[in-house]
C-alpha positions as CSV (number, residue, x, y, z in Angstrom):
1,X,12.6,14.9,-48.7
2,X,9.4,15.0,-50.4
3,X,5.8,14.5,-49.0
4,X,2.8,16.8,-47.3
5,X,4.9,17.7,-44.5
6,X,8.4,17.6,-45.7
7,X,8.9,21.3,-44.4
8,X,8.2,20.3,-41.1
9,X,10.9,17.1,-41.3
10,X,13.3,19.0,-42.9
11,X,13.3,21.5,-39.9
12,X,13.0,18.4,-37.0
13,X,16.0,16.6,-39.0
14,X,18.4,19.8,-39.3
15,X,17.9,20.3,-35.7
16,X,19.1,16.8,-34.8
17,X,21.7,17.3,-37.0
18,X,22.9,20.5,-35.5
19,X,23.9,19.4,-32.4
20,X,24.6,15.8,-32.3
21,X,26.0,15.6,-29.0
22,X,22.8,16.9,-27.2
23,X,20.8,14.6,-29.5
24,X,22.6,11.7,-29.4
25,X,19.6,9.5,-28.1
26,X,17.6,10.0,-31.4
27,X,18.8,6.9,-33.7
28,X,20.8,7.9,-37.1
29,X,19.9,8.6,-39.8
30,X,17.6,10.4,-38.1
31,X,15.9,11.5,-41.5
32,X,15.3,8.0,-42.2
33,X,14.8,6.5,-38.8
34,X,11.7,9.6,-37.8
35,X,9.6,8.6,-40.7
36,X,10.1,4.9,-40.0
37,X,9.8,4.4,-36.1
38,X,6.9,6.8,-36.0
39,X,5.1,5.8,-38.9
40,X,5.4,2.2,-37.9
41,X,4.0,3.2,-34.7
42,X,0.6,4.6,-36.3
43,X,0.0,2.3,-38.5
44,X,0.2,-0.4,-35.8
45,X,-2.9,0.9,-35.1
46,X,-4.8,-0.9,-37.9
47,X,-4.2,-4.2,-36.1
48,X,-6.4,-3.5,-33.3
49,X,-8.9,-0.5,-34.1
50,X,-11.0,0.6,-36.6
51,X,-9.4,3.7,-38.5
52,X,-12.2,6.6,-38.3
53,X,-12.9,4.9,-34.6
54,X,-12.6,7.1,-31.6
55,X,-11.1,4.1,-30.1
56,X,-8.6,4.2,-33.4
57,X,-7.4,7.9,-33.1
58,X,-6.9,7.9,-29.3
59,X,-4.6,4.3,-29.2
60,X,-2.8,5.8,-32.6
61,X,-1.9,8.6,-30.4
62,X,-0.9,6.4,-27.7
63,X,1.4,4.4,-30.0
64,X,3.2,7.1,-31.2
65,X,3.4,8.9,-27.8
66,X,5.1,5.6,-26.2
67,X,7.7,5.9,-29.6
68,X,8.5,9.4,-28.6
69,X,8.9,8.8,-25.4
70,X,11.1,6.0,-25.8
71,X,13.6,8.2,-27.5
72,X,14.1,10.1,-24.3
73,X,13.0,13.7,-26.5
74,X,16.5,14.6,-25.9
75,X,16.0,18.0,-28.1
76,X,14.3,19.5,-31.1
77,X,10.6,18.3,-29.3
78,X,9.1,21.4,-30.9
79,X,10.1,20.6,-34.1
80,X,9.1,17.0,-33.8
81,X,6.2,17.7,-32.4
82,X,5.2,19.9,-35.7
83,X,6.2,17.6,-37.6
84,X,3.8,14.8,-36.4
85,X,1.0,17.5,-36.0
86,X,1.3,17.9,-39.6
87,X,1.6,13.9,-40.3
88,X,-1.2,13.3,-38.6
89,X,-3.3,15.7,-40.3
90,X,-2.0,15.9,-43.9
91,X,-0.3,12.3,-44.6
92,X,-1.5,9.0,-42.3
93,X,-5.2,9.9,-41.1
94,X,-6.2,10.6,-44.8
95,X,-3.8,8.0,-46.0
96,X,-5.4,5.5,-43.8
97,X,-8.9,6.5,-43.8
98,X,-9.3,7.6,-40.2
99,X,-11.0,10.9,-40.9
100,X,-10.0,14.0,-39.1
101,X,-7.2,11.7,-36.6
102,X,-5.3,14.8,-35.1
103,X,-2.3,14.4,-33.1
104,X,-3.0,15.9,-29.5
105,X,0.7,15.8,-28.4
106,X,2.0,13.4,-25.8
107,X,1.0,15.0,-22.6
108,X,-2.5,15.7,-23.7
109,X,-3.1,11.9,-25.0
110,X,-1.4,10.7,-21.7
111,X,-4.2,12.6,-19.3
112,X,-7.0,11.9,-21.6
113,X,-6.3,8.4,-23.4
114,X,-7.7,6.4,-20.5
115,X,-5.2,3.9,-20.5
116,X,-1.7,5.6,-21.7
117,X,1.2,5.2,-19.6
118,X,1.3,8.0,-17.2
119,X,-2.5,7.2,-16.2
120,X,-1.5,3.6,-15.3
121,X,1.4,4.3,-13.4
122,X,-1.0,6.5,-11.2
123,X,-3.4,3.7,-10.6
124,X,-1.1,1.7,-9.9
125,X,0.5,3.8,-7.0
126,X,-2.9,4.0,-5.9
127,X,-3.8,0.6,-5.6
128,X,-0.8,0.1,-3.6
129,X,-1.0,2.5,-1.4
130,X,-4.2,1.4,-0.3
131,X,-3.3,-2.1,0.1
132,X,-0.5,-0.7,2.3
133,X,-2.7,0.9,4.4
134,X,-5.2,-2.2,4.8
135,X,-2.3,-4.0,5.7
136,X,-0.8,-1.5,8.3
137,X,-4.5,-1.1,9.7
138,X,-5.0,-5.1,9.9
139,X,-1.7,-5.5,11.5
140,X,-2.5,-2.9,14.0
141,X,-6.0,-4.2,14.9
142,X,-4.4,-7.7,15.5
143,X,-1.0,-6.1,17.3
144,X,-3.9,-4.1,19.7
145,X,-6.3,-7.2,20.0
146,X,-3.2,-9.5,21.3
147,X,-1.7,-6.8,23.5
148,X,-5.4,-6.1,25.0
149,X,-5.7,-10.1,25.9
150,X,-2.3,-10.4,27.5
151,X,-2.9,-7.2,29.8
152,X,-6.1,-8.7,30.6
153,X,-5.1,-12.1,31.0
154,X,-1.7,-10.9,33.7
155,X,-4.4,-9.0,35.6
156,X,-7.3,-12.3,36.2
157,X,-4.0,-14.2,37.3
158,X,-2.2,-11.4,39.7
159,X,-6.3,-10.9,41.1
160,X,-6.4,-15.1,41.2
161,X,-3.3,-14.9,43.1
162,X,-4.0,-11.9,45.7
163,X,-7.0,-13.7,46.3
164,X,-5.1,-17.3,47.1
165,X,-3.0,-15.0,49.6
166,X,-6.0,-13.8,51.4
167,X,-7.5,-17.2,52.1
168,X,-4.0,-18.8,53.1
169,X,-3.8,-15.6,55.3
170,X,-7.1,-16.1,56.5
171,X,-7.0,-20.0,57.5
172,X,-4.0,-19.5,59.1
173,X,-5.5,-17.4,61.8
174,X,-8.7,-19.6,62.1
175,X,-7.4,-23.0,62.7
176,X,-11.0,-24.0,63.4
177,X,-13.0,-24.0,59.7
178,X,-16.7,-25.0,60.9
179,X,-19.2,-24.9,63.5
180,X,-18.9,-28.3,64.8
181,X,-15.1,-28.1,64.9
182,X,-14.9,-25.1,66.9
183,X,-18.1,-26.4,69.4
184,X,-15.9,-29.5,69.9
185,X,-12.4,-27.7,70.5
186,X,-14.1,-25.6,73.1
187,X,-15.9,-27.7,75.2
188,X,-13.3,-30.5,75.1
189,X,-12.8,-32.2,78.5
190,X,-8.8,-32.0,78.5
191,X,-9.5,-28.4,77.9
192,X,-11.9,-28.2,80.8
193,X,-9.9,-29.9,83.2
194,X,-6.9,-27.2,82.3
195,X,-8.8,-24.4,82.7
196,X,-9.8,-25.8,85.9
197,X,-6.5,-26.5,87.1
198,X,-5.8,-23.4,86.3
199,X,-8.0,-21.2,87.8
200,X,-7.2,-23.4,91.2
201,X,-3.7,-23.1,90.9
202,X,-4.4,-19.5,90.7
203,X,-6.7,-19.5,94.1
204,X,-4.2,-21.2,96.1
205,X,-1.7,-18.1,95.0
206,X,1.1,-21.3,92.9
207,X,0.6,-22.9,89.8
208,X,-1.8,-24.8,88.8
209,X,-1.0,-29.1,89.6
C-alpha cells in the first residue's frame, strides 16, 4: 500500500481483517474495495460541481457519506474515518483541484449539507405530519358542521310537530272557527225553540215536550 495516506489504510484494512465476523458487511478485499468505492464516490463529484466550489466540497462530502453509510459501518469507523480525513486532505482535493476540500465526517455533513439524507427524511416527516393534521382538522370541521345541522334540523321538526298537536288540540275544543259561524250556531231557531222547550218543561216541574 503506497500513497499519502497509506498509514491510515493500512490501519482501517487490518482492522477489518482482524475480525471478519463483526465486519462482514464491509465488501472483500476490503483493501481494494475502500479505495475503490470511496474514491469513486468523490470523484463523482466532478460531474455535477465545480471542484474548489462550496457547492463541490459539501455534495463530495455527501457522496461519500451515503457510500459509508451504505456499508452499514459495521466496525473499525475510527479508523475509516481517519483514513478519509487524510484522503481528503492529502490525496483527492489536491489531486482534483478543489482546494482545501476537508472531510467533515458523516454526521457533521448530514446536519449542515442542506440536502443530505438525514435532513430530508426530517422534512419529510414534517410535511406529513402537517398534512395529517389538516386532514384530521378538515374532517373534524365537516364531522361538527353535519352533526350541528342534523341536531338542528330534529329540533325545527319535533317544534313543527308540538306545534301541529297544539292546533289539532285546540280546534277540537272549538268546533266553531269564526265570528259568523259561532253568531249563527247561537242564535239558530232549532236552538231557540229547545231552549225554550226546555225551560217550560222545567216550569211545569216534567220534561220538556
Amino acid at each position: 500500500m503506497d500513497g499519502p495516506c497509506a498509514t491510515q489504510l493500512t490501519a482501517a484494512v487490518s482492522c477489518v481483517d482482524a475480525d471478519p465476523a463483526t465486519c462482514a458487511c464491509y465488501t472483500q478485499p476490503f483493501n481494494e474495495t475502500l479505495v475503490t468505492d470511496f474514491g469513486g464516490a468523490y470523484r463523482t463529484t466532478m460531474a455535477f460541481e465545480i471542484p474548489g466550489s462550496d457547492e463541490f466540497c459539501t455534495t463530495a462530502n455527501e457522496n461519500v457519506c451515503t457510500k459509508l453509510e451504505a456499508t452499514g459501518e459495521c466496525c473499525c469507523s475510527a479508523e475509516i474515518n481517519e483514513w478519509l480525513t487524510c484522503s481528503f486532505e492529502s490525496d483527492w482535493s489536491p489531486q482534483f483541484g478543489a482546494g482545501d476540500c476537508a472531510f467533515s465526517q458523516c454526521s457533521a455533513a448530514a446536519e449542515g449539507g442542506g440536502g443530505g439524507s438525514s435532513m430530508l427524511i426530517i422534512i419529510i416527516a414534517v410535511v406529513v405530519t402537517v398534512v395529517l393534521c389538516c386532514c384530521c382538522c378538515c374532517c373534524g370541521c365537516y364531522y361538527y358542521r353535519r352533526k350541528r345541522r342534523a341536531a338542528e334540523a330534529a329540533a325545527n321538526e319535533s317544534t313543527s310537530k308540538d306545534v301541529r298537536e297544539s292546533e289539532s288540540v285546540h280546534s277540537s275544543y272549538l268546533p266553531v272557527t269564526n265570528q259568523s259561524s259561532l253568531v249563527h250556531y247561537l242564535f239558530h231557531p232549532s236552538r231557540i225553540a229547545d231552549q225554550a222547550r226546555g225551560r217550560f218543561g222545567a216550569f211545569l216541574g216534567g220534561p220538556g215536550c
